[in-house]
Biopython code that builds the backbone (N, CA, C, O; Angstrom):
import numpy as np
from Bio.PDB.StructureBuilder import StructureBuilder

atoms = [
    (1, "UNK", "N", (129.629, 20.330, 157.017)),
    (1, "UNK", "CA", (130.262, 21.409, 157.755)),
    (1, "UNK", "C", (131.589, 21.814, 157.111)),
    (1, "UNK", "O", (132.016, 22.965, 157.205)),
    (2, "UNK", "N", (132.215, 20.867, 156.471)),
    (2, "UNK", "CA", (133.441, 21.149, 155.952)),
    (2, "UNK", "C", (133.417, 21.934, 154.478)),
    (2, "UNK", "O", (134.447, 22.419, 154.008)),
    (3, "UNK", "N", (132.072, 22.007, 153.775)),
    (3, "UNK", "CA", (132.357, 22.795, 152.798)),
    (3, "UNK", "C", (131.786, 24.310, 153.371)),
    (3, "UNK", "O", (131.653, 25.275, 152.618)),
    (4, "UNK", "N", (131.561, 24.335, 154.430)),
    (4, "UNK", "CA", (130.979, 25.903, 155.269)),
    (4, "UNK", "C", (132.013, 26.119, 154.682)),
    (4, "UNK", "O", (132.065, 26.611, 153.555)),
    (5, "UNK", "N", (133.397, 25.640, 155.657)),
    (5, "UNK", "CA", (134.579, 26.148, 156.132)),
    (5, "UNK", "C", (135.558, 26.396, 154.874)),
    (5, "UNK", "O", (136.208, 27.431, 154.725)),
    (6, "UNK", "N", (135.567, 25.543, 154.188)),
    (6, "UNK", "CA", (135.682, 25.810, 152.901)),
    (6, "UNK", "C", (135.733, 26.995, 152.025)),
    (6, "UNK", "O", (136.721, 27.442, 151.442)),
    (7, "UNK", "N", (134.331, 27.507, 152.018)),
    (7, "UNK", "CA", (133.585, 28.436, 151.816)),
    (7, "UNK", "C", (133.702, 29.804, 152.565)),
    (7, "UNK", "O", (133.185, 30.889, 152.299)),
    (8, "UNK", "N", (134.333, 29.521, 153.333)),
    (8, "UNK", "CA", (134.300, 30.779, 154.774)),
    (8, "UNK", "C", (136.087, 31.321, 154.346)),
    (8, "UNK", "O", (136.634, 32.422, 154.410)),
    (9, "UNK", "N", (136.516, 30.133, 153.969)),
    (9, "UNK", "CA", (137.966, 30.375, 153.814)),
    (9, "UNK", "C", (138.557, 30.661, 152.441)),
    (9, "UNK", "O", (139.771, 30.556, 152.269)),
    (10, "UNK", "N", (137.724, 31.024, 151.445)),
    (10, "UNK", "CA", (137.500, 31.277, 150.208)),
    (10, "UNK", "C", (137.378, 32.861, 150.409)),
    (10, "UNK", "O", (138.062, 33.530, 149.635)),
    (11, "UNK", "N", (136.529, 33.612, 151.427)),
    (11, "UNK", "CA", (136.100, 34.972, 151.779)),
    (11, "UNK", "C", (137.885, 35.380, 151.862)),
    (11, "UNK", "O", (138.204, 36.527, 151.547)),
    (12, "UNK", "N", (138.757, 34.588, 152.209)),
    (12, "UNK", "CA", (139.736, 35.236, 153.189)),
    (12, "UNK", "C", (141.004, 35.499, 151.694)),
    (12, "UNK", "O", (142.088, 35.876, 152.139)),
    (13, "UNK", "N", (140.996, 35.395, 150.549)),
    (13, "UNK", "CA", (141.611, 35.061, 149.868)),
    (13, "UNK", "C", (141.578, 36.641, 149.540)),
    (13, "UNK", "O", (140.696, 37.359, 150.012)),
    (14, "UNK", "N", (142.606, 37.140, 148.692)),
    (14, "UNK", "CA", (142.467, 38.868, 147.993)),
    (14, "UNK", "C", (141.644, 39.062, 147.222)),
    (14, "UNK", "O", (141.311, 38.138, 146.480)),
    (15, "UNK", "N", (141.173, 40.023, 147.147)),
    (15, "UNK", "CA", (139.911, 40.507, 146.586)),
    (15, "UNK", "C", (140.470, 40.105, 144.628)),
    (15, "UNK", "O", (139.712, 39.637, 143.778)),
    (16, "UNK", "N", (141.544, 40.374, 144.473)),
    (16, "UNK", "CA", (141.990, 39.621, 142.939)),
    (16, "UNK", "C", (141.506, 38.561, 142.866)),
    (16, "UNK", "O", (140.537, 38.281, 142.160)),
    (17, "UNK", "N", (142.313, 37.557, 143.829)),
    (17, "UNK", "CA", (141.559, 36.342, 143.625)),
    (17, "UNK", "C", (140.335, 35.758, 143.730)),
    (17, "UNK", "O", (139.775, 34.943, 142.996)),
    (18, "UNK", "N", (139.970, 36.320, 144.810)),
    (18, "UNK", "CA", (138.783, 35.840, 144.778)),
    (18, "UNK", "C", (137.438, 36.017, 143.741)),
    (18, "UNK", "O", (136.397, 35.368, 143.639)),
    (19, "UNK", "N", (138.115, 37.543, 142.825)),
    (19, "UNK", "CA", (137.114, 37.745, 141.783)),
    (19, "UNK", "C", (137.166, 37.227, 140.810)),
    (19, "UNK", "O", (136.311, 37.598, 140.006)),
    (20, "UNK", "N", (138.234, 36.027, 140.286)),
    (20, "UNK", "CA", (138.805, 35.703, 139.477)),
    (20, "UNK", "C", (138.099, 34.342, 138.973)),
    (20, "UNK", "O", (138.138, 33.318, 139.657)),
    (21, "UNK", "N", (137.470, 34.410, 137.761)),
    (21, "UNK", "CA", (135.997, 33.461, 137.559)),
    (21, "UNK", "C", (136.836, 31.960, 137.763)),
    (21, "UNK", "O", (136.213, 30.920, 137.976)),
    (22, "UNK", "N", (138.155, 32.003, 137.677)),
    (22, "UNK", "CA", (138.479, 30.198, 137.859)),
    (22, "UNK", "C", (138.465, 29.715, 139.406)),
    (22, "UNK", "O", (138.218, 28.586, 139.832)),
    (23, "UNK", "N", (138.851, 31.063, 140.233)),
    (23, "UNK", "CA", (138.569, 30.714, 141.452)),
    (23, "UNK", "C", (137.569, 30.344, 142.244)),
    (23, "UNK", "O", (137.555, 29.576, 143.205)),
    (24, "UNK", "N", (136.220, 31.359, 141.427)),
    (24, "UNK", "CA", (134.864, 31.212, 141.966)),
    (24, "UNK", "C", (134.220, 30.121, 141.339)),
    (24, "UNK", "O", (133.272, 29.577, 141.905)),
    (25, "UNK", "N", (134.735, 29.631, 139.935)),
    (25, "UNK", "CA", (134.169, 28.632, 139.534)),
    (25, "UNK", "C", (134.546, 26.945, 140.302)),
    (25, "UNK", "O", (134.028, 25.847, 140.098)),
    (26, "UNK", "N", (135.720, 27.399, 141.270)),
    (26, "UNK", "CA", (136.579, 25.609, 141.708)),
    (26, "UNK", "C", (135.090, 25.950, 142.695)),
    (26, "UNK", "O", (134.139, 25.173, 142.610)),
    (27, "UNK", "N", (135.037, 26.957, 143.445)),
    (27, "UNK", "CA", (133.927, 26.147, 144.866)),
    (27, "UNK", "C", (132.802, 25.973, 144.475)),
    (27, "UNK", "O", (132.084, 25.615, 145.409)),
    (28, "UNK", "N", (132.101, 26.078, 143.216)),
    (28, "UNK", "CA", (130.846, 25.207, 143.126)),
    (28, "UNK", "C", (130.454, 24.100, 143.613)),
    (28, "UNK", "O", (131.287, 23.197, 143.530)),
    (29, "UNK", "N", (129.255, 23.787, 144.203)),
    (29, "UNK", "CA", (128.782, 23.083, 144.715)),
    (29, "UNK", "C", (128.884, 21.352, 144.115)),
    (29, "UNK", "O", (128.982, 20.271, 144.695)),
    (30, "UNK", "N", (128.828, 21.638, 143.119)),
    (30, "UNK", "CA", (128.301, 20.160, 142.260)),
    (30, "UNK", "C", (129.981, 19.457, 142.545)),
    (30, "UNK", "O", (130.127, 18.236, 142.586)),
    (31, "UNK", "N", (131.289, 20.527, 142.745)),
    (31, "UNK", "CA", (132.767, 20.145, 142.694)),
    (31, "UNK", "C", (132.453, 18.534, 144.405)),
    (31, "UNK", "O", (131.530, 18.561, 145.219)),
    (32, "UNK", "N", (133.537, 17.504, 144.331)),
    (32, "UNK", "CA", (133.299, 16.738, 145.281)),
    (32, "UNK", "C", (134.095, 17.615, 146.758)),
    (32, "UNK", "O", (135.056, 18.377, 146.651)),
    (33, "UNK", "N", (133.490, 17.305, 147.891)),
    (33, "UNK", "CA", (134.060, 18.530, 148.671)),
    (33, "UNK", "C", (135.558, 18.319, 149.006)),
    (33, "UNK", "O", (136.205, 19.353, 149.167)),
    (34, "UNK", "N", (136.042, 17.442, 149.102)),
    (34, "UNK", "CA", (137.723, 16.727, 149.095)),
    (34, "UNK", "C", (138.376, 17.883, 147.991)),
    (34, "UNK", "O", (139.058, 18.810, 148.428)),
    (35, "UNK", "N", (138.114, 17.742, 146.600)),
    (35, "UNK", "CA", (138.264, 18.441, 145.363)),
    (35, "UNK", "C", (138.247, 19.933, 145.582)),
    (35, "UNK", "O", (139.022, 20.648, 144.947)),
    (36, "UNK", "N", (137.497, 20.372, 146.352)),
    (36, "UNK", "CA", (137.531, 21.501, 146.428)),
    (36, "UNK", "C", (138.162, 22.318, 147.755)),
    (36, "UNK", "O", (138.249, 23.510, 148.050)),
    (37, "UNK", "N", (138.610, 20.887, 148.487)),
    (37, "UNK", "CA", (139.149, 21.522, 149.867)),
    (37, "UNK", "C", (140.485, 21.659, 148.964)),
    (37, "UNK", "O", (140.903, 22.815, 149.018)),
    (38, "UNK", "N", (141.317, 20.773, 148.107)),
    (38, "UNK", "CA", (142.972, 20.714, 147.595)),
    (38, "UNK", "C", (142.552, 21.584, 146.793)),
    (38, "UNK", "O", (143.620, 22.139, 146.534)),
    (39, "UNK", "N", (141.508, 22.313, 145.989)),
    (39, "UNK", "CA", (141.514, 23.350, 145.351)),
    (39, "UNK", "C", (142.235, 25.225, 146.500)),
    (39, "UNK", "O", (143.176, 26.013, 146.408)),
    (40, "UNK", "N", (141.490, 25.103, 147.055)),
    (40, "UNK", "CA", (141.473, 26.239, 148.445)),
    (40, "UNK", "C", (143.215, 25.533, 148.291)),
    (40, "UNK", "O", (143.753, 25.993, 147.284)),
    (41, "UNK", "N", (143.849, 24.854, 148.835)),
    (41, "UNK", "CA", (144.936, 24.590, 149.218)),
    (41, "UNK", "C", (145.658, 24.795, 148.607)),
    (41, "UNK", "O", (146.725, 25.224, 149.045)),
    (42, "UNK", "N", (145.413, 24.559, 147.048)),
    (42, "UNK", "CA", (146.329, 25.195, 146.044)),
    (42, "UNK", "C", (146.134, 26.538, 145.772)),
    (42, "UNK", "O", (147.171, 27.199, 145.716)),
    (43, "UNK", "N", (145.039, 27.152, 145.577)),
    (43, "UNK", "CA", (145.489, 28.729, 145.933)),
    (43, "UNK", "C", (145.814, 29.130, 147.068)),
    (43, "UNK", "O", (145.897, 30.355, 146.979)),
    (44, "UNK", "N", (146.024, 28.839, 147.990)),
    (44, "UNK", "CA", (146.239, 29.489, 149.021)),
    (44, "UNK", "C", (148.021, 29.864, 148.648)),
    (44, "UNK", "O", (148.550, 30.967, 148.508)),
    (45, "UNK", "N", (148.512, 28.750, 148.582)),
    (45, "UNK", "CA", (149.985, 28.171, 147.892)),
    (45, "UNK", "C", (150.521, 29.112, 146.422)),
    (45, "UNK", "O", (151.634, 29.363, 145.960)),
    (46, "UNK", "N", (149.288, 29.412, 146.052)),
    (46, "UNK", "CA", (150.030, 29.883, 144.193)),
    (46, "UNK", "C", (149.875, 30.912, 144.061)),
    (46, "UNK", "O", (150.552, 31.429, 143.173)),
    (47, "UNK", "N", (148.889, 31.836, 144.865)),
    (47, "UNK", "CA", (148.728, 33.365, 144.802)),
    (47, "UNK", "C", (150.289, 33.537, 144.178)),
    (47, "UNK", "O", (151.273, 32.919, 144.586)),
    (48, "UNK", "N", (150.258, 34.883, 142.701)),
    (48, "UNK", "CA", (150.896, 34.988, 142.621)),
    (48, "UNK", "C", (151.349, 36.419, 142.968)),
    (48, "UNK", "O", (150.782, 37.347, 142.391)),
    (49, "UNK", "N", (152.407, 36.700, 143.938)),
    (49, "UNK", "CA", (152.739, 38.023, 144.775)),
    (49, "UNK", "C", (152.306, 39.608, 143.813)),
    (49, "UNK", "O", (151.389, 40.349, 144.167)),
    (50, "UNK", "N", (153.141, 39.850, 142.652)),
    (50, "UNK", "CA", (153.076, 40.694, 141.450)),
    (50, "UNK", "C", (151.796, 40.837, 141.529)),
    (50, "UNK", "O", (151.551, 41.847, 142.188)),
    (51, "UNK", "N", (150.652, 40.196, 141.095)),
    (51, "UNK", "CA", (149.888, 40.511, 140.808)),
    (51, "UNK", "C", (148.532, 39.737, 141.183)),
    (51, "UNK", "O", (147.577, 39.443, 140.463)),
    (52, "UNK", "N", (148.781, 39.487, 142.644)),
    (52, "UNK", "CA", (147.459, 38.677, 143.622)),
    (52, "UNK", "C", (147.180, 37.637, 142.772)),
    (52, "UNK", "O", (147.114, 38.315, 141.746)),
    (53, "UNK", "N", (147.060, 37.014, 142.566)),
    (53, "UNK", "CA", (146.287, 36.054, 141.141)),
    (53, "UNK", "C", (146.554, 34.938, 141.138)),
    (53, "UNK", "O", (147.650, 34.571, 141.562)),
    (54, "UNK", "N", (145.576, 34.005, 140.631)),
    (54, "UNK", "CA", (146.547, 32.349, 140.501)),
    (54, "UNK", "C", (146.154, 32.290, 139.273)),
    (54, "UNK", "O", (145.354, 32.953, 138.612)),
    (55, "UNK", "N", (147.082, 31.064, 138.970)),
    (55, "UNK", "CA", (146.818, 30.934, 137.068)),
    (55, "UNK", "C", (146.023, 30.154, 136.697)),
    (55, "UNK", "O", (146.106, 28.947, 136.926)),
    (56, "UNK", "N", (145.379, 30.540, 136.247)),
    (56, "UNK", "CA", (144.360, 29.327, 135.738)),
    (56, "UNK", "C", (144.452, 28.386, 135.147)),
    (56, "UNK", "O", (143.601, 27.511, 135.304)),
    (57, "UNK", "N", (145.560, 28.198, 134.208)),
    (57, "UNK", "CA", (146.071, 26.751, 133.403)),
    (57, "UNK", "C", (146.854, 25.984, 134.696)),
    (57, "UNK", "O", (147.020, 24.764, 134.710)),
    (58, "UNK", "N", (147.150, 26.570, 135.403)),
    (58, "UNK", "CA", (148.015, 25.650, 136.544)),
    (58, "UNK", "C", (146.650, 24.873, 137.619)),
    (58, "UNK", "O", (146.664, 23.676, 137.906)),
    (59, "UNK", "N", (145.816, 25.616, 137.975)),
    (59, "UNK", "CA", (144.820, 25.671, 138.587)),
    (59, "UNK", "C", (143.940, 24.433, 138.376)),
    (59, "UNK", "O", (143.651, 23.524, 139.155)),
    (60, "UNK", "N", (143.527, 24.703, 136.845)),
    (60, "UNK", "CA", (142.867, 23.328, 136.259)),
    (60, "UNK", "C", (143.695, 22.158, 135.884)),
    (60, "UNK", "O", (143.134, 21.089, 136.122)),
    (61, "UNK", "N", (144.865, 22.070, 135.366)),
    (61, "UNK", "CA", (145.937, 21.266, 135.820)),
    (61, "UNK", "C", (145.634, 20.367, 137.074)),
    (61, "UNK", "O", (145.128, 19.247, 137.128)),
    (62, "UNK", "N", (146.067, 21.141, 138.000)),
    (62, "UNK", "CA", (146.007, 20.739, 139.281)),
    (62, "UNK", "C", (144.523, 19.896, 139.822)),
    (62, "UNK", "O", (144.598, 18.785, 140.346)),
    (63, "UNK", "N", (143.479, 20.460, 139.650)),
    (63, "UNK", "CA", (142.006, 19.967, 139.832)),
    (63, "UNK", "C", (141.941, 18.860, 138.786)),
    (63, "UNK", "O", (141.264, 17.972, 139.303)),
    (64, "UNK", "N", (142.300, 18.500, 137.618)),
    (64, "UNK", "CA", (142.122, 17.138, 137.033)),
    (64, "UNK", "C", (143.218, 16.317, 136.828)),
    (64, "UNK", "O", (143.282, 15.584, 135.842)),
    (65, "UNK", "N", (144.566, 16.405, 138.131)),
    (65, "UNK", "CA", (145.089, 15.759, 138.443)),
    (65, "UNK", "C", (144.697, 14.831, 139.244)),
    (65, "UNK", "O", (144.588, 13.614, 139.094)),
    (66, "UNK", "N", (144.373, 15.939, 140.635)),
    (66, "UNK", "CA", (143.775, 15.339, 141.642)),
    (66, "UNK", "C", (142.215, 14.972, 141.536)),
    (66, "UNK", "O", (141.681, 14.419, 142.498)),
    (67, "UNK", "N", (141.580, 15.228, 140.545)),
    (67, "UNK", "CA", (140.327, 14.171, 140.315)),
    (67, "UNK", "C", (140.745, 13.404, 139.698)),
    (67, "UNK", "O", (139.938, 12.526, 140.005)),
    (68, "UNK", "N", (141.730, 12.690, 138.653)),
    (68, "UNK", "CA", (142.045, 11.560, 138.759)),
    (68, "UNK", "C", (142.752, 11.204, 139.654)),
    (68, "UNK", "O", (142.521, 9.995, 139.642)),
    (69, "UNK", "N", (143.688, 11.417, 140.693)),
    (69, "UNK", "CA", (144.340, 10.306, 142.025)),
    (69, "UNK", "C", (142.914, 9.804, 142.954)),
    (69, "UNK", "O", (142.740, 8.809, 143.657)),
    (70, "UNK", "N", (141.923, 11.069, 142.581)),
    (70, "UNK", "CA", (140.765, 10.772, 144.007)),
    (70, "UNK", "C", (139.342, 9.615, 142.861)),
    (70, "UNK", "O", (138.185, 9.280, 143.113)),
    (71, "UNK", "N", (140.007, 9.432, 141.981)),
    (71, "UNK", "CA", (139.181, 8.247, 140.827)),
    (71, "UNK", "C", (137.890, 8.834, 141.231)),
    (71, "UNK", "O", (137.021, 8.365, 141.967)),
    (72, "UNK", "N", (137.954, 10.195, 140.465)),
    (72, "UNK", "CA", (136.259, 10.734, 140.048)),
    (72, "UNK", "C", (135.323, 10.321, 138.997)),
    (72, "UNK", "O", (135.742, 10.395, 137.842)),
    (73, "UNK", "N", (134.291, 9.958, 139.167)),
    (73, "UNK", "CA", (134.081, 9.316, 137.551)),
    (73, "UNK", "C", (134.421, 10.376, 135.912)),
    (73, "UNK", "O", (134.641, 11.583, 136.000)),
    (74, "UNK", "N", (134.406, 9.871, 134.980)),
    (74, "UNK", "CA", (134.425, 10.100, 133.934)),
    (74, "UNK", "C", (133.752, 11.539, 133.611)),
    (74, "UNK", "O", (134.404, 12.467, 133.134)),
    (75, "UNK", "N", (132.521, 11.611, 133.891)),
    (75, "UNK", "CA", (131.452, 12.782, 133.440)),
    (75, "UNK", "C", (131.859, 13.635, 134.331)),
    (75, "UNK", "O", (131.680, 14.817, 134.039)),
    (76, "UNK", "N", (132.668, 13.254, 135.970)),
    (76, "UNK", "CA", (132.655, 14.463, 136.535)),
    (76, "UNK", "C", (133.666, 15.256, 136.336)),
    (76, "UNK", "O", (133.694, 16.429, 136.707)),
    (77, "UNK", "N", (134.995, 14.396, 135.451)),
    (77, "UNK", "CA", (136.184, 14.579, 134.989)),
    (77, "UNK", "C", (136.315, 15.841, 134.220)),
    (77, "UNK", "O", (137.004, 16.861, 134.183)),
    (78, "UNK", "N", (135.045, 15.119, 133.466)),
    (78, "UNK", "CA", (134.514, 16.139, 131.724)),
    (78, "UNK", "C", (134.024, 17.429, 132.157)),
    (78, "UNK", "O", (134.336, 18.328, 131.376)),
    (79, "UNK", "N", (133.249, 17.850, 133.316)),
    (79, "UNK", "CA", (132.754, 18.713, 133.863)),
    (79, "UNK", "C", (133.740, 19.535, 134.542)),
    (79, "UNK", "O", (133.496, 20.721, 134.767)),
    (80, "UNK", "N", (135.035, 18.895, 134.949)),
    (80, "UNK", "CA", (135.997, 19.747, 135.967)),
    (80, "UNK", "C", (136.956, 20.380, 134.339)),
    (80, "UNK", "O", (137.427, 21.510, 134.212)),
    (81, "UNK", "N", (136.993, 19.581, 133.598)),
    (81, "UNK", "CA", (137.624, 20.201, 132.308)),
    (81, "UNK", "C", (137.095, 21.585, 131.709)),
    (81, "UNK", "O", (137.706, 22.568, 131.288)),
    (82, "UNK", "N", (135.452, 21.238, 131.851)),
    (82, "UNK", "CA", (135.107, 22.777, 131.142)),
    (82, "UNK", "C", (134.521, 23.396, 132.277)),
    (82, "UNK", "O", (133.343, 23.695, 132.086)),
    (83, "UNK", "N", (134.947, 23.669, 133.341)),
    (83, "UNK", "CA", (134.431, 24.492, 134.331)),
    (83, "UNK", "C", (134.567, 25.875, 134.371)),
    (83, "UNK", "O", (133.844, 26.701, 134.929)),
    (84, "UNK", "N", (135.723, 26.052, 133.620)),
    (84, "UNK", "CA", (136.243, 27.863, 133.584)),
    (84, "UNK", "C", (136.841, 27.722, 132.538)),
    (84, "UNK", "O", (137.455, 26.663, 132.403)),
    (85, "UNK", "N", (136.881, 28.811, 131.339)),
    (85, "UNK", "CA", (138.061, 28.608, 130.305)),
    (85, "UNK", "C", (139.292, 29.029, 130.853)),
    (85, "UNK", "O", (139.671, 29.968, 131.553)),
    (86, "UNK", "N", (139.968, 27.705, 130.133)),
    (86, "UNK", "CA", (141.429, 27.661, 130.280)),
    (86, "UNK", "C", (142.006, 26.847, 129.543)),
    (86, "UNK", "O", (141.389, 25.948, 128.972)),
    (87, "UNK", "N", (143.459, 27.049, 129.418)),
    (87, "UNK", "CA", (143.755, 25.983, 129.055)),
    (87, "UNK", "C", (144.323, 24.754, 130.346)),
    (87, "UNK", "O", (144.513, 25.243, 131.459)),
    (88, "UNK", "N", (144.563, 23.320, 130.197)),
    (88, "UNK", "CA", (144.949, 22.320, 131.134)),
    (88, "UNK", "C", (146.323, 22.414, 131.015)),
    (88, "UNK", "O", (146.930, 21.955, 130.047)),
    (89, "UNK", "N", (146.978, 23.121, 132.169)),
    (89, "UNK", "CA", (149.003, 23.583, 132.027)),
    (89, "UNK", "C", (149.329, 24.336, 131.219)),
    (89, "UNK", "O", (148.744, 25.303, 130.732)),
    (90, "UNK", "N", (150.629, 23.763, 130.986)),
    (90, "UNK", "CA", (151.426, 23.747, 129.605)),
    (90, "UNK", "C", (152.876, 23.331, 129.431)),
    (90, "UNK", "O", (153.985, 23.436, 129.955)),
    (91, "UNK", "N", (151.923, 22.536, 127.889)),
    (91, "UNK", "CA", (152.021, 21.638, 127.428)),
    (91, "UNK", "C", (152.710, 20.460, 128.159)),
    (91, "UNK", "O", (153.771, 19.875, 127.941)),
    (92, "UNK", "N", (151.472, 20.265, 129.371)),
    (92, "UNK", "CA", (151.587, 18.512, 129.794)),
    (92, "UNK", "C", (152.378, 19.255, 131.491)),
    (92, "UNK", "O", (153.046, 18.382, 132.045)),
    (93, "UNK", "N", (152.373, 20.247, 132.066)),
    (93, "UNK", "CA", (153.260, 20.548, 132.885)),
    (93, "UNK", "C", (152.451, 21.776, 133.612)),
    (93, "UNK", "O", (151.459, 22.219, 133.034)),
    (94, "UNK", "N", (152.770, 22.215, 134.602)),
    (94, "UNK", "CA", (151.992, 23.030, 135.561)),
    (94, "UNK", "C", (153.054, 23.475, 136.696)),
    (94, "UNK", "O", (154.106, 22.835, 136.706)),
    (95, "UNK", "N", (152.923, 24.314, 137.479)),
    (95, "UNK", "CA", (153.716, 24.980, 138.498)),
    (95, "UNK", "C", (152.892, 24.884, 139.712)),
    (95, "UNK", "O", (151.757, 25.359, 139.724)),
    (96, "UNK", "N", (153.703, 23.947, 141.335)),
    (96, "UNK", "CA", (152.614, 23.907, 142.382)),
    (96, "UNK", "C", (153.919, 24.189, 143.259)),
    (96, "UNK", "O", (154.868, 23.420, 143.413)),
    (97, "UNK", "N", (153.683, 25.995, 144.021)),
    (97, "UNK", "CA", (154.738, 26.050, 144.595)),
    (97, "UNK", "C", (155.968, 26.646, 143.764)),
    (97, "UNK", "O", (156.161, 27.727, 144.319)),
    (98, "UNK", "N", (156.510, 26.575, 143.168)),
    (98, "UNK", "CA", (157.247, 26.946, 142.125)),
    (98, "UNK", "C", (158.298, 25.901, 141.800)),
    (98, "UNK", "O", (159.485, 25.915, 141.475)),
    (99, "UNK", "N", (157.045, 24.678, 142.099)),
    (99, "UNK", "CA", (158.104, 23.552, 141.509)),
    (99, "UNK", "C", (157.325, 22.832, 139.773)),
    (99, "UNK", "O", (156.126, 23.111, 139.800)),
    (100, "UNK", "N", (157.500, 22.456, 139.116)),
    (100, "UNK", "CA", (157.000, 21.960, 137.753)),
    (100, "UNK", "C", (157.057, 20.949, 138.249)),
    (100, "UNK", "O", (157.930, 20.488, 138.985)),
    (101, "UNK", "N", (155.425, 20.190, 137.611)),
    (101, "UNK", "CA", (154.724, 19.571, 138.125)),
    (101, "UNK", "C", (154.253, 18.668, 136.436)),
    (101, "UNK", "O", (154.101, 19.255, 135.364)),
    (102, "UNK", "N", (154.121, 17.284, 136.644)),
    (102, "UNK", "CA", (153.528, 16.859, 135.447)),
    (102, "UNK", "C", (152.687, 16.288, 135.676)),
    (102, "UNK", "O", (152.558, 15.590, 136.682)),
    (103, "UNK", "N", (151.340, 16.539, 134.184)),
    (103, "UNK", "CA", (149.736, 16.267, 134.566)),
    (103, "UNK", "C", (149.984, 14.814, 134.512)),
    (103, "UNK", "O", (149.068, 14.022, 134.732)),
]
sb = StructureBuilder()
sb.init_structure("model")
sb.init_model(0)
sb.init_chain("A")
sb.init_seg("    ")
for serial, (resi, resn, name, xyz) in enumerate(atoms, 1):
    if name == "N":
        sb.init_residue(resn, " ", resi, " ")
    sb.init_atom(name, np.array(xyz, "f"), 0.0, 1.0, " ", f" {name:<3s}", serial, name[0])
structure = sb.get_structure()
């Protein structure tokens, strides 16, 4: 039930974001649903005002941070890495909130 809601709350995001292939690529199914609820949570948080949008190097940053604190295995690690092109931060650093953040 919780990835409905998930999913329901993904609809509610700006039409930027939500068309935005790193966004549509975090709620895939195969993602663990925990992973993809702090995904939703971090965009909800990073929309950026200028120009609706979240960043995608911060984005994936963020998702293989928190699949390693939530000790995802290895392959699913490798899979959250190439899920959308991007790059992971930059260089070693990411923005959550508009605070700098290290991977």
């Amino acid at each position: 039930m919780a990835n409905q809601t998930t999913f329901l709350k993904f609809e509610k995001f700006p039409k930027t974001v939500a068309k935005q292939a790193c966004v549509k690529a975090t709620f895939d199914n195969s993602l663990p649903p925990r992973l993809r609820k702090e995904a939703y949570k971090f965009i909800s948080r990073n929309i950026i005002p200028d120009c609706q949008r979240v960043a995608p190097n911060c984005l994936k940053a963020h998702l293989i941070k928190t699949a390693m604190k939530l000790k995802i295995s290895k392959n699913k690690l490798d899979y959250i890495k190439n899920l959308f092109k991007s790059k992971i931060g930059y260089e070693g650093y990411y923005l959550d909130s508009g605070k700098l953040k290290h991977i």
